[in-house]
N, C-alpha and C positions, 0 to 999 in steps of 0.2 A: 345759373344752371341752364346751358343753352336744350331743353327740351321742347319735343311736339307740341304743342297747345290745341286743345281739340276746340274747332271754333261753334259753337253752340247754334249758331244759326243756318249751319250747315246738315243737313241730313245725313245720317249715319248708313251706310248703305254694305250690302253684300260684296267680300272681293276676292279673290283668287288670289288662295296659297300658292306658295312658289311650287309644292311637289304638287299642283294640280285639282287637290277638293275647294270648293268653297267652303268660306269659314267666315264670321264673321267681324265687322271692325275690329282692331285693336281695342284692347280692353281702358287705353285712355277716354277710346269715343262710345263704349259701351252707355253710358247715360242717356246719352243721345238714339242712341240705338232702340233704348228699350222703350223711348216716345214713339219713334215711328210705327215699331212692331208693337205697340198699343193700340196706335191712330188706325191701323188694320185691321184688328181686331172685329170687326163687323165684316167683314170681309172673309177676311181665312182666321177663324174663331179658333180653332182646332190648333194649327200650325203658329198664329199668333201666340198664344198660349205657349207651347213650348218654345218658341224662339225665345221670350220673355226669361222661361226657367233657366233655360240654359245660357243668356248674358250676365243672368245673376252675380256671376264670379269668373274673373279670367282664366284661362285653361292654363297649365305649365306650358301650353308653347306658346301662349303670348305672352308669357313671362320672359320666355329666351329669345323672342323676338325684337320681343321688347329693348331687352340687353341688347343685341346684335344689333341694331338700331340705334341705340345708343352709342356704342361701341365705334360703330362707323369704322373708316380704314386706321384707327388710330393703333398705333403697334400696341403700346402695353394696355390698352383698352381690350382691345380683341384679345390678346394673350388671357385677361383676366376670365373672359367668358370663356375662353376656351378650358382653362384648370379649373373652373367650377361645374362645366358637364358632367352629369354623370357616366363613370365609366373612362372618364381619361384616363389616361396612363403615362404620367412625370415621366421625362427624358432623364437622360443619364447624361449630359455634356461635360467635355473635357475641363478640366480647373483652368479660369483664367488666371494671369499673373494678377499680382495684387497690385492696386488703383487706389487712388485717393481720387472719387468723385465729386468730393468738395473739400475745399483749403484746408477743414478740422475732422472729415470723414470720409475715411478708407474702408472698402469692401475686400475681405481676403476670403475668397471661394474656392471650394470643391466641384464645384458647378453646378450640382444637386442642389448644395445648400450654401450659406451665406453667413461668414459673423460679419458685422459692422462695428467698427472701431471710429467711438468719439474723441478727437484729439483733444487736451485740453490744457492749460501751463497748468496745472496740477495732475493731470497723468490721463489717463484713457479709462473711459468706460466702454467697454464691449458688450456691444448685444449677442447673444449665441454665440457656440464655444464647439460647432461641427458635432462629426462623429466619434471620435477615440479621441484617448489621449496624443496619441500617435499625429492626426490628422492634426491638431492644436498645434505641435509644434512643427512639423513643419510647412503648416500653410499660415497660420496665425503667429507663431513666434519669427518665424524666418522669413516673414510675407512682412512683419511691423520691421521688421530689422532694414528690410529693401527698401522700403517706402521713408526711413530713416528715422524711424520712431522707435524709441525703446519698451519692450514686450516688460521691463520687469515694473513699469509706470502702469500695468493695470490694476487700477484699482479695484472696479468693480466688474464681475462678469452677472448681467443680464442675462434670465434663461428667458427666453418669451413663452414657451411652454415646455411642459412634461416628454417630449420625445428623445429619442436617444440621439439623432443629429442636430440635436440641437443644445442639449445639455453634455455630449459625450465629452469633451475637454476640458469642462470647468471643474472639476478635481485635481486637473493634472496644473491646471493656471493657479488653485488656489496654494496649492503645494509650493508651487517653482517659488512663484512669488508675492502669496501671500494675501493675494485678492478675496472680495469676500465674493462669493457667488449667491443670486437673488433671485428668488422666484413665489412665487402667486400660491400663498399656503393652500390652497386645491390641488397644485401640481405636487409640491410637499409632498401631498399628502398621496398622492395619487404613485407617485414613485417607492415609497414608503410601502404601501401595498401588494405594490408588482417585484423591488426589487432588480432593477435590470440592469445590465453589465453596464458599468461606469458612472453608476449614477452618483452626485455628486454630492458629500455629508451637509445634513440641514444647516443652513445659515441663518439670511434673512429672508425674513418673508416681504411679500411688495404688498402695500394696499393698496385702492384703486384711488389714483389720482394723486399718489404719491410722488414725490418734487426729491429729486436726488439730483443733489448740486456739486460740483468740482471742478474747481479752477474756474471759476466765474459764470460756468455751461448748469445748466437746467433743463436735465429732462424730465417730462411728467410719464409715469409709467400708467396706462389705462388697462384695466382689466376688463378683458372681452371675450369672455367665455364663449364656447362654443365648438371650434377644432378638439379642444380640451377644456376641460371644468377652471384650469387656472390662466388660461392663454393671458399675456401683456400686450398691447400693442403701445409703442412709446410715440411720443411729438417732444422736438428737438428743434436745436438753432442749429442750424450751416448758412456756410460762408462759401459764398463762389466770386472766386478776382473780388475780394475783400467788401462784397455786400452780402449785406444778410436777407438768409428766408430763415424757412420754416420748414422744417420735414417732420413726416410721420413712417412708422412702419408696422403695416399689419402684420400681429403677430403668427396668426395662424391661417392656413388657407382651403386646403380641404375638408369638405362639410363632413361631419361624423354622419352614422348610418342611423341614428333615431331619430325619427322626427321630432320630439320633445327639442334634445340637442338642435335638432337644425333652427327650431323657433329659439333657441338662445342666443344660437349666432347672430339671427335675422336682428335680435333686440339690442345686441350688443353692435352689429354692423350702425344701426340707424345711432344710439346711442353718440357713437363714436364719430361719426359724420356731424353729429352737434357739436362736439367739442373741438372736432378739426375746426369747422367755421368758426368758431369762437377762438381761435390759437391764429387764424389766419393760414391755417397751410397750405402753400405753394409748393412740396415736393412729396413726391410719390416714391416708398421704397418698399421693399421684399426680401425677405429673409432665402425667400426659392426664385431666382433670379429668371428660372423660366417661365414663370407664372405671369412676369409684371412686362418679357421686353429688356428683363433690365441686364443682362450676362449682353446682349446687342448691346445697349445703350452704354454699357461699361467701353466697348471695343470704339463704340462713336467717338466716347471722347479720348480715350487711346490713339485714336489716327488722327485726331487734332489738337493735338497738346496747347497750342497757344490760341485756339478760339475761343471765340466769348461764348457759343449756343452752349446749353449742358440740357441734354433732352430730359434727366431727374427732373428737372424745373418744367411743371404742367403748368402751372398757374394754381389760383383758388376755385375756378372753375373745373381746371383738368383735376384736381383729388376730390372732389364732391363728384362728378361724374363718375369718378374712378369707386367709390365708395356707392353710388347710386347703382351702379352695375353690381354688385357685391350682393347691396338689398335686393335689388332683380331679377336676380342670380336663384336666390336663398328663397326667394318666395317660390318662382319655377319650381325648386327641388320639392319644397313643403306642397305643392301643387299635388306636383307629377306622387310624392309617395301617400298622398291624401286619393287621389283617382287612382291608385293602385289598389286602396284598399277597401273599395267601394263596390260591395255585388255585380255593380251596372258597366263598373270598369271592366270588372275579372270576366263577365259573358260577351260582352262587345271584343274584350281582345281574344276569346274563347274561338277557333273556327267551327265555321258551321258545317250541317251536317253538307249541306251539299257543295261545300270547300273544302271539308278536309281531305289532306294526303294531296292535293294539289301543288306544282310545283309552281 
């Protein structure tokens, strides 16, 4: 994990935010900080004192700073930070043609949203199954057809969560041909509840860290609550020009609105960043293709059909980074709605009397 390292023997000192206040260190070198602004303490008693209080704990923006720092110019890195602000707003991009971005795994998109298709000599398991039935077959059935796979070898359709783009087809795939469709008895249950257009009749349920095997392929389904009470995120084998990695794909990616929720995601991010290191994965994937980079990174290797790079392939570094922005991410948010809810928050962003109505 190529991160900052804060050097201990160095003094933590005061610096200038990019829009102009001082603020200070980054909350890695806050330890540090809160030595110096002790060693003061006889000095500026008063202001020592609260410098101290307020290093106590990093602010939500050095949490996003944090990320953004992390993130550096790396396309799906930044794309990541960017879909976990709050207040974004998901683009709407054209459907690309359907791809196989590795030898056994084809991505057939709407552009919005994403199913992925594990090839396998016993048939395909697809992750997510789009919006409608409608959408299912002609971008997933007619999209396996192009890519020269047969749609009625799906075995199993993967829901990674309870949303309607994402479960909206797996009825219509169980129907045509017979597939069983799988989801995280949360989501079950959570559909069960709402009843929404298309949802698809209960099948199997997944439990965490379940191994569902076909045609010699093994993927582990991890349950990472959080987007949703049932969310899956899966780690899988692909093959690029006949060597093997390892991919994952987070299943859910907008943080819900309670903070309860948002600390499930945080626990199920970190969680899951364990079990990546321990699976060894080297590929980064997205069910919302504009979240990760990855609707670009489709078209990269689209215009080079016979090269070796395949930008999917981060390394073990690039998806622990990619998951470490995630935690970064998630902690900023539980920051920022923690200092929302705090007396001291709500009058400091209050204006004063001799500010208000000022433009």
């Amino acid at each position: 994990m190529n991160e900052p390292q804060a050097d201990p023997t160095r003094p933590a000192s005061l610096e200038v935010h990019r829009h102009g206040a001082l603020t200070r260190r980054r909350f890695w070198q806050l330890g540090a900080a809160a030595a110096v602004t002790v060693g003061a303490a006889s000095l500026l008693p008063e202001r020592a004192a609260a410098e101290t209080s307020a290093s106590a704990a990093p602010t939500a923006q050095d949490y996003f700073d944090r990320a953004a720092e992390l993130a550096g110019d790396t396309p799906n890195l930044k794309s990541i930070v960017s879909a976990l602000t709050a207040g974004y707003t998901p683009p709407r991009p054209p459907a690309p043609a359907p791809l196989r971005i590795f030898d056994n795994v084809a991505v057939l998109s709407v552009g919005f949203v994403s199913a992925t298709a594990i090839l396998t000599p016993g048939g395909i398991i697809l992750i997510d199954a789009l919006n409608t039935p409608d959408e299912a077959e002609q971008y997933v059935v007619a999209g396996l057809r192009s890519l020269g796979a047969d749609p009625s070898m799906i075995k199993y359709v993967v829901v990674t969560h309870g949303h309607g783009d994402h479960f909206g087809g797996a009825q219509y795939l169980a129907d045509q041909y017979g597939s069983r469709v799988m989801m995280a008895p949360a989501d079950w249950d959570l559909l069960a509840s709402t009843s929404p257009a298309n949802a698809p009749t209960r099948d199997l349920d997944i439990a965490d860290g379940q191994k569902l095997t076909l045609g010699g392929t093994t993927v582990t389904l991890n349950h990472t609550p959080g987007h949703t009470p049932g969310t899956v995120s899966p780690i899988f084998p692909a093959r690029w020009r006949g060597r093997a990695h390892t991919a994952m794909l987070w299943g859910g990616t907008n943080p819900p609105a309670a903070t309860a929720s948002k600390e499930t995601y945080l626990s199920s991010a970190l969680t899951f960043a364990s079990r990546m290191r321990r699976a060894g994965v080297d590929i980064e994937l997205s069910n919302h293709g504009f979240a990760d980079y990855g609707l670009e990174r489709m078209e990269q290797l689209r215009g080079a059909p016979n090269g070796r790079e395949n930008r999917f392939i981060v390394g073990t570094s690039g998806t622990e980074r990619f998951m470490k922005i995630v935690e970064t991410m998630l902690r900023g948010r539980i920051a920022q709605d923690q200092q929302a809810a705090t007396p001291t928050a709500t009058t400091m962003a209050a204006p004063s009397a001799l500010t208000a109505g000022c433009c």
